[in-house]
Wavefront OBJ file of the C-alpha trace (Angstrom):
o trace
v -3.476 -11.353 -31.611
v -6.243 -11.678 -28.762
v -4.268 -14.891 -26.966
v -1.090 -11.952 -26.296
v -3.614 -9.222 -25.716
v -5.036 -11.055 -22.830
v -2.012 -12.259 -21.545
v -0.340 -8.386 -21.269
v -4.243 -7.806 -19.468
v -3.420 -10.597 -16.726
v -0.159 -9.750 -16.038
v -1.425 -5.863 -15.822
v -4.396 -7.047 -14.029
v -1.963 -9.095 -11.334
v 1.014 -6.342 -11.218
v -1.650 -4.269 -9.394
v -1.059 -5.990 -6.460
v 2.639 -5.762 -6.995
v 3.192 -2.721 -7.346
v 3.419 -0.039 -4.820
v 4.642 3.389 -3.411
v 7.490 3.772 -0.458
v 6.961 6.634 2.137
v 10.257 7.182 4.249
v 9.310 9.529 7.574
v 6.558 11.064 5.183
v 8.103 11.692 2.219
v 7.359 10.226 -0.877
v 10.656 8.391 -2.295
v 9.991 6.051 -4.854
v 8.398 2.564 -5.919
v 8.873 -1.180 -4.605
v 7.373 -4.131 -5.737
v 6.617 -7.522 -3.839
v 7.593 -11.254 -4.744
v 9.157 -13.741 -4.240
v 12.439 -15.371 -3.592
v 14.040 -19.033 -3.613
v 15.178 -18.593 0.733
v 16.841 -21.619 2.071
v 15.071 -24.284 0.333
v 11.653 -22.524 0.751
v 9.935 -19.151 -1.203
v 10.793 -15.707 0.674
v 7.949 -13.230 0.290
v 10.183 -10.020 0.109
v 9.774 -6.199 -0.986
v 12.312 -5.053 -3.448
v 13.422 -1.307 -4.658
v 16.752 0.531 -5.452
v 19.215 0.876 -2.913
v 19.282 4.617 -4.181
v 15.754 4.384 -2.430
v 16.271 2.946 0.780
v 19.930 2.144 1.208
v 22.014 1.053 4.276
v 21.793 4.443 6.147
v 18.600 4.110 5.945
v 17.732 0.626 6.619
v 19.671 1.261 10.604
v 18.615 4.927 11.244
v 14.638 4.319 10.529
v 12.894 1.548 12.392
v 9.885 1.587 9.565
v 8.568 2.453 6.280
v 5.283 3.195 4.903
v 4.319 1.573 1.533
v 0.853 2.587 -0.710
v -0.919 0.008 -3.007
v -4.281 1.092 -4.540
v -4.163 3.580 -1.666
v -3.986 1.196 1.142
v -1.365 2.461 3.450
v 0.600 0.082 5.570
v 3.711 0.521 7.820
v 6.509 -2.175 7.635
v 8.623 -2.524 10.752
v 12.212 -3.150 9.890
v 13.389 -4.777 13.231
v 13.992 -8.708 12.699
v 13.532 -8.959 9.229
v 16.239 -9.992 6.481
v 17.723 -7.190 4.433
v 20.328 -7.254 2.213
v 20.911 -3.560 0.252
v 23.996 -3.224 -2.608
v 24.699 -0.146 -3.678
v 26.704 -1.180 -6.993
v 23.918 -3.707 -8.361
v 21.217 -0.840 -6.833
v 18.994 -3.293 -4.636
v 17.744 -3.267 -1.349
v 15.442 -6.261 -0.310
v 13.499 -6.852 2.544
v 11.843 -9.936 4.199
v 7.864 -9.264 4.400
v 6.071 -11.354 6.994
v 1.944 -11.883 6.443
v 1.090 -9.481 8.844
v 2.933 -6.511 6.589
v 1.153 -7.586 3.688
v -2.019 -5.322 2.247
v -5.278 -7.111 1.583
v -7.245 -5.821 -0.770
l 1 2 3 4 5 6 7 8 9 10 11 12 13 14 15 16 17 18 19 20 21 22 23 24 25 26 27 28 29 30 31 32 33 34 35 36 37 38 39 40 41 42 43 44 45 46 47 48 49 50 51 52 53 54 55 56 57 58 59 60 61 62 63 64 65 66 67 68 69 70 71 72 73 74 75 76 77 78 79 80 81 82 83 84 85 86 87 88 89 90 91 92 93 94 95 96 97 98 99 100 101 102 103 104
């Protein structure tokens, strides 16, 4: 069916910008994405991974992270943000502000 067919293309097509990789004091250690989130009446842009990813330890020792999307590199700064990690649901989030987001 060519309706579906372009519908999986748009949703590729916009997961692009989604979609990146997470750099933790230069080591590659997995994949976030961005979206998102119903915040105290209002839409949260966050970042979202695994909290086998970056996980509490983590989250005080480092004071940033670099993330890759379509090989833009950008470094996030953790201080004042919101993050919330759970190691038995496996989910670490973190509040993204405009100027951590990667233009394209």
């Amino acid at each position: 069916n060519s309706v579906s067919l372009r519908g999986t293309e748009i949703i590729l097509d916009q997961m692009k910008n989604m979609l990146c990789k997470i750099y933790i004091k230069e080591d590659f250690k997995g994949t976030g994405f961005f979206c998102k989130i119903p915040y105290n009446g209002n839409l949260l842009p966050i970042f979202m991974t695994n909290n086998h990813i970056i996980n509490e330890s983590i989250l005080t020792s480092e004071q940033n992270i670099t993330i890759s999307m379509n090989n833009k590199f950008k470094k996030i700064e953790l201080e004042d943000k919101i993050k919330y990690t759970n190691k038995d649901l496996d989910i670490t989030i973190i509040e993204i502000k405009e100027k951590d987001e990667i233009k394209n």
